[in-house]
Backbone as a chain_set.jsonl record, in Angstrom:
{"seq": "XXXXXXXXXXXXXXXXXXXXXXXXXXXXXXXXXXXXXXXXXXXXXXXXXXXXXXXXXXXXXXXXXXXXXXXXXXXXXXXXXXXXXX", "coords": {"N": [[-16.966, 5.951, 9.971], [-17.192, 5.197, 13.144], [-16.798, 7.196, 15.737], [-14.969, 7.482, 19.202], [-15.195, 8.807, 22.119], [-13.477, 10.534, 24.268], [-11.322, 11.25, 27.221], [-8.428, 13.091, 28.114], [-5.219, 13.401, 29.634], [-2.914, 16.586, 29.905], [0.341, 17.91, 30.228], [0.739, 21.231, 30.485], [2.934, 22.457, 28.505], [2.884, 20.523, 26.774], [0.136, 20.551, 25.61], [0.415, 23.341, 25.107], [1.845, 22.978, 23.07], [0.474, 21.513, 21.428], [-1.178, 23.258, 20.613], [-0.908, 25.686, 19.419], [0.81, 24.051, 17.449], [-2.077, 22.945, 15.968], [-3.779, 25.525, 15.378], [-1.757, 26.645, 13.757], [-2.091, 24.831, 11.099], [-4.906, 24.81, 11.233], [-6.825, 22.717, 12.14], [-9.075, 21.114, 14.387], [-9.222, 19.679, 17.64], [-9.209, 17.163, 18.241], [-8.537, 16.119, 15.463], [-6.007, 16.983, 15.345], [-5.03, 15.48, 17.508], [-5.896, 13.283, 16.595], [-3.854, 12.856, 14.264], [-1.385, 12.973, 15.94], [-1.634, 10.521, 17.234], [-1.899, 8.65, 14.786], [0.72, 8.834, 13.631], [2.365, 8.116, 15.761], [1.701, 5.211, 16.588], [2.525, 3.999, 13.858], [5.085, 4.585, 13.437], [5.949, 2.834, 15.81], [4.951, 0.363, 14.98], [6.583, 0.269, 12.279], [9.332, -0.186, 13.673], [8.493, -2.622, 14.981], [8.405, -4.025, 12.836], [10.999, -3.514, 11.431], [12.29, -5.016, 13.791], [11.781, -7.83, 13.686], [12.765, -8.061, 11.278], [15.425, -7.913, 11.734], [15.631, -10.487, 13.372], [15.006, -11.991, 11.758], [16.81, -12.092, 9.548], [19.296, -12.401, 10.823], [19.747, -14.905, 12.052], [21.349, -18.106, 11.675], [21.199, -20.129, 9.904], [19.959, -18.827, 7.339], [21.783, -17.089, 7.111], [23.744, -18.258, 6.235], [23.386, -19.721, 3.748], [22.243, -17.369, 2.359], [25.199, -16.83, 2.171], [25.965, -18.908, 0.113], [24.705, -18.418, -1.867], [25.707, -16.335, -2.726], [27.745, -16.536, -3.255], [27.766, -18.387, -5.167], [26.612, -16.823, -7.418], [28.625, -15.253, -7.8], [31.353, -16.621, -8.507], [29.685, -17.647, -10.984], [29.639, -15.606, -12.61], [31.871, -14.759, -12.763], [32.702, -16.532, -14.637], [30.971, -16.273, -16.474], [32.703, -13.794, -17.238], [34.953, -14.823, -18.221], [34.914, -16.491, -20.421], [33.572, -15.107, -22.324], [34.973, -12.873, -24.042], [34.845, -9.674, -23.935]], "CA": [[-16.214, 5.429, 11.082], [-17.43, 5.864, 14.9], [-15.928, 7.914, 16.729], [-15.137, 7.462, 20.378], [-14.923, 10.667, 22.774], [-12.128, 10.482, 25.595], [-10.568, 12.531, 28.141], [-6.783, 12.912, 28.195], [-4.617, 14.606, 30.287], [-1.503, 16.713, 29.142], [1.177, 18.757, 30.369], [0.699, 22.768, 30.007], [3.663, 22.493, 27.883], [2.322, 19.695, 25.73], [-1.297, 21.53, 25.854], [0.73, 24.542, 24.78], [2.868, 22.813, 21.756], [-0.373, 21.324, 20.622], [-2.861, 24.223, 20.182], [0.021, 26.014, 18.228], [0.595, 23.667, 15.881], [-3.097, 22.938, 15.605], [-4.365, 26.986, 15.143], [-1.387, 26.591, 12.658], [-2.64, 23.785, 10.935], [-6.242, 24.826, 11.102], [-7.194, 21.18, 12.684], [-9.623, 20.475, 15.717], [-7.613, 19.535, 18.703], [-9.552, 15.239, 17.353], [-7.768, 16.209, 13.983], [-4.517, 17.078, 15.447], [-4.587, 14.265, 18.274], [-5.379, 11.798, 15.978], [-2.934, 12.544, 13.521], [-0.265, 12.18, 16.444], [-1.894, 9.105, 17.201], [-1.451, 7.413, 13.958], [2.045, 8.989, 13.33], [3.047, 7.282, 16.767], [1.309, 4.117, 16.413], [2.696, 3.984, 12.599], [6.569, 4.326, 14.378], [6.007, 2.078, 16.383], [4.438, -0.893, 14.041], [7.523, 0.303, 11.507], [9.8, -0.519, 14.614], [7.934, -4.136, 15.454], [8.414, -4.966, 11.59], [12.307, -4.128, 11.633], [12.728, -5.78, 14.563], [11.085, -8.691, 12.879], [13.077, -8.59, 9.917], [16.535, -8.332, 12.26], [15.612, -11.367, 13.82], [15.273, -13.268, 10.664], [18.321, -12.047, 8.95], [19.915, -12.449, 12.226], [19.337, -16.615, 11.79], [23.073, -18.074, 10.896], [21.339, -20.634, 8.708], [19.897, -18.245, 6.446], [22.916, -16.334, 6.172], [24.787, -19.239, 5.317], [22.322, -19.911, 2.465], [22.573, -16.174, 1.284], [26.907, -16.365, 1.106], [26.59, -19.93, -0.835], [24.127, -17.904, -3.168], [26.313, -14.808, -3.288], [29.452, -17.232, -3.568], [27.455, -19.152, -6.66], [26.236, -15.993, -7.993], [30.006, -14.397, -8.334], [31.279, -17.573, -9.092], [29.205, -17.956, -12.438], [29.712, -14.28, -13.019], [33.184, -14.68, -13.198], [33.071, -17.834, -15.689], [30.829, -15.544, -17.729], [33.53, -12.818, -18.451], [36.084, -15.817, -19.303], [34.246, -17.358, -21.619], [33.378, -14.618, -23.033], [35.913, -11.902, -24.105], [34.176, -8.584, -24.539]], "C": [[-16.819, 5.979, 12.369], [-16.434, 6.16, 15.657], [-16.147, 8.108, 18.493], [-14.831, 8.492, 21.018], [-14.291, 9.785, 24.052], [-11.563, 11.958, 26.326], [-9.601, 12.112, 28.287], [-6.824, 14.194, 29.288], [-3.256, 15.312, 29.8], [-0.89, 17.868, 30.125], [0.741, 20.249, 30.245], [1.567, 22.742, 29.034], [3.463, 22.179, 26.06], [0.975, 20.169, 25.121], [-0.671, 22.113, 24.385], [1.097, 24.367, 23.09], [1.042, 22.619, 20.931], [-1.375, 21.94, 19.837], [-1.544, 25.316, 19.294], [0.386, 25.559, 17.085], [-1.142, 23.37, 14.69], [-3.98, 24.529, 14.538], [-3.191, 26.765, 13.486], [-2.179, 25.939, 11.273], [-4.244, 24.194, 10.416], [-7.188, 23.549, 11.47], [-8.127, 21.914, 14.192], [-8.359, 20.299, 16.268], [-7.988, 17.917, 18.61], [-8.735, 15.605, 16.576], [-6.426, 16.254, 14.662], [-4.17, 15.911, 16.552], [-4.62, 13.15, 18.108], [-4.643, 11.405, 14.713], [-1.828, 12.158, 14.464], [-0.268, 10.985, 16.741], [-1.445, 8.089, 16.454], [-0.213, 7.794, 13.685], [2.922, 7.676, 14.713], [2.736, 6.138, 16.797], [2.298, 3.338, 14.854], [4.292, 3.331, 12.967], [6.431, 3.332, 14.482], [5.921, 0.585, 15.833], [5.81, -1.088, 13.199], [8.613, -0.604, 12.695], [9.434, -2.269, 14.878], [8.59, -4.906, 13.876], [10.508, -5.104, 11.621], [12.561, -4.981, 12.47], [12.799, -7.377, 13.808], [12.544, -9.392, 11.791], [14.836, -8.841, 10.261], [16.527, -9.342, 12.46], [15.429, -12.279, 12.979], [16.557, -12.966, 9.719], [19.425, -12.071, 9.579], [20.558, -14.365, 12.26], [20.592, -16.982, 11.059], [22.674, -19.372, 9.92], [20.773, -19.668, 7.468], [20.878, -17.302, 6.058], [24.287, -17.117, 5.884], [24.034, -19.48, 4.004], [23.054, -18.623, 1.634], [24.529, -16.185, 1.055], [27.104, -17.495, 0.39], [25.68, -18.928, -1.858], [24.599, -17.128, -4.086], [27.411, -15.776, -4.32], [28.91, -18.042, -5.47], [27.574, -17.984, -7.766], [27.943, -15.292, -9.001], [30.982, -15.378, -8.967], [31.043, -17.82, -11.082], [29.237, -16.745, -12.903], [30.713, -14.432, -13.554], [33.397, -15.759, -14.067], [32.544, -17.207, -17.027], [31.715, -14.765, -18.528], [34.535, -13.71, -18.565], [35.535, -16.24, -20.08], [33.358, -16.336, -22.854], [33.7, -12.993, -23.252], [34.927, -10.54, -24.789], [35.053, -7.709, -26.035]], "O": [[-16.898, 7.193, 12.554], [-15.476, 5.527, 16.1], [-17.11, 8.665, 19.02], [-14.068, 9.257, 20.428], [-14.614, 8.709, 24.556], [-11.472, 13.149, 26.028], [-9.458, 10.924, 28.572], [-7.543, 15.129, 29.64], [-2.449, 14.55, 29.267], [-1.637, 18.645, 30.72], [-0.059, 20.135, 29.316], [0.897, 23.173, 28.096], [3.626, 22.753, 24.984], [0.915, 20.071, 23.896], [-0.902, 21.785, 23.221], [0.833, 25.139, 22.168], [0.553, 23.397, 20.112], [-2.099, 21.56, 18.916], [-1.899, 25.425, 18.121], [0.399, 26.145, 16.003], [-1.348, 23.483, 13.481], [-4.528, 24.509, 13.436], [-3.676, 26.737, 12.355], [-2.811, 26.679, 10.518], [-4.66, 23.874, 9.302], [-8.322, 23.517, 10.993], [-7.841, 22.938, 14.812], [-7.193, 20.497, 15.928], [-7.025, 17.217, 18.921], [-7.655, 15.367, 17.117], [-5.708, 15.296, 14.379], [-3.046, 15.412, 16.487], [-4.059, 12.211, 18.673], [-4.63, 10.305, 14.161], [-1.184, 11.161, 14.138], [0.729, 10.27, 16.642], [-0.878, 7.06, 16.821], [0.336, 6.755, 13.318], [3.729, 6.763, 14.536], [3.751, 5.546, 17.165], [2.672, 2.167, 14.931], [4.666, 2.162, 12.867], [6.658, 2.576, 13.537], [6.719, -0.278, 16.198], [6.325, -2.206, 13.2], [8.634, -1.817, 12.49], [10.39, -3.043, 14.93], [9.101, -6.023, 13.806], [11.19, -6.121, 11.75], [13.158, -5.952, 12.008], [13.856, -7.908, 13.465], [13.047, -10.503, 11.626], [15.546, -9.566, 9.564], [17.455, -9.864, 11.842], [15.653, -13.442, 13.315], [17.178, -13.916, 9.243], [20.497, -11.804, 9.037], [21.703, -14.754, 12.489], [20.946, -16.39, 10.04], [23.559, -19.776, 9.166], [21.384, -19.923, 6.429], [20.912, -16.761, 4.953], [25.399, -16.765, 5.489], [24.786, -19.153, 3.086], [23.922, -18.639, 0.761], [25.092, -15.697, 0.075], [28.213, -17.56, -0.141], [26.326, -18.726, -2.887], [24.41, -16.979, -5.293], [27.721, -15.744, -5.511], [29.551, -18.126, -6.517], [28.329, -18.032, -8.738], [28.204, -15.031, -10.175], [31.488, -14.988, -10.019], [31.826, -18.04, -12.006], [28.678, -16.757, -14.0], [30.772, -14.312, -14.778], [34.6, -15.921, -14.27], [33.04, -17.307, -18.15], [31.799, -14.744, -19.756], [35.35, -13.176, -19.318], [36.45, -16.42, -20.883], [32.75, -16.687, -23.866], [33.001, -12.072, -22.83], [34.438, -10.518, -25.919], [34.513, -6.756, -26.596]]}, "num_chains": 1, "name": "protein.A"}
């Protein structure tokens, strides 16, 4: 993989948190900035997909669909245990 070189800027604070957990860690200060990278990117994508998946289960014809399915489902459930006495 190629690796691109950048200059950031950070906080003293943020600096501070980072080279602590890093020395912890035993990471580069690349290793530890691009694990926060993909942790925050990762969020974020997770985040885009719920959204996603609100906005389609959100949709009042598909959740009319899913309570005739449920309604069939419980329906033929309940014809099963009459018809057939345990």
């Amino acid at each position: 993989m190629a690796a691109i070189k950048m200059t950031i800027s950070l906080s003293k604070s943020l600096y501070d948190r980072l080279e602590k957990y890093r020395k912890a860690e035993k990471l580069s200060r690349s290793e530890a900035l691009a694990i926060a990278a993909e942790r925050f990117l990762a969020t974020h994508e997770e985040r885009a997909i719920m959204k996603n998946l609100d906005d389609v289960f959100a949709n009042p014809d598909l959740q009319r669909e899913q309570k005739e399915l449920s309604d069939i489902g419980t329906a033929s459930f309940q014809k099963l245990l009459e018809d057939n006495p345990w």
